[in-house]
C-alpha angles and dihedrals in degrees: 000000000000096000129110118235114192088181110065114128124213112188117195143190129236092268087058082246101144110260098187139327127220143169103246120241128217130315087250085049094059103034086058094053124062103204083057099044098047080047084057100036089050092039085056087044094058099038090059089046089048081045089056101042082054091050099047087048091056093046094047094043105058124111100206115347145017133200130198112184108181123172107277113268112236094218102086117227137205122222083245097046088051107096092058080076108038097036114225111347094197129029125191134015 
């Protein structure tokens, strides 16, 4: 088989040993049941942690710049107002 498949579930334990796999059924599917929801809702989990470790290697690792270009937000924002998005830019002394 040469096709891609996006929606293809891998539950496992605790041990990271393979519970079951599955091709995962619609959104409506898997709002209605709740095994498959908390599956999605932990696989989501884990893909923005593995984002962030990603991230923070990127950000610890440059030699001399780094850029992060992001979709414009369509709140507008004002340079005092800027620390309520990107939490405290500087900690310590």
């Amino acid at each position: 088989m040469t096709s891609v498949r996006n929606n293809i579930g891998v539950k496992r334990n605790a041990e990271r040993q393979v519970e079951w796999v599955y091709d995962l059924p619609t959104t409506m599917i898997v709002e209605a049941d709740e095994v498959l929801s908390d599956f999605r809702t932990e696989g989501e989990a884990e893909s923005a942690y593995e984002n962030l470790c990603k991230f923070y290697v990127a950000l610890t690792r440059a030699r001399q710049a780094n850029y992060l270009i992001s979709e414009p937000t369509q709140q507008k924002v004002h340079f005092e107002e800027f620390h309520l998005f990107t939490g405290p830019l500087f900690v310590g002394g």
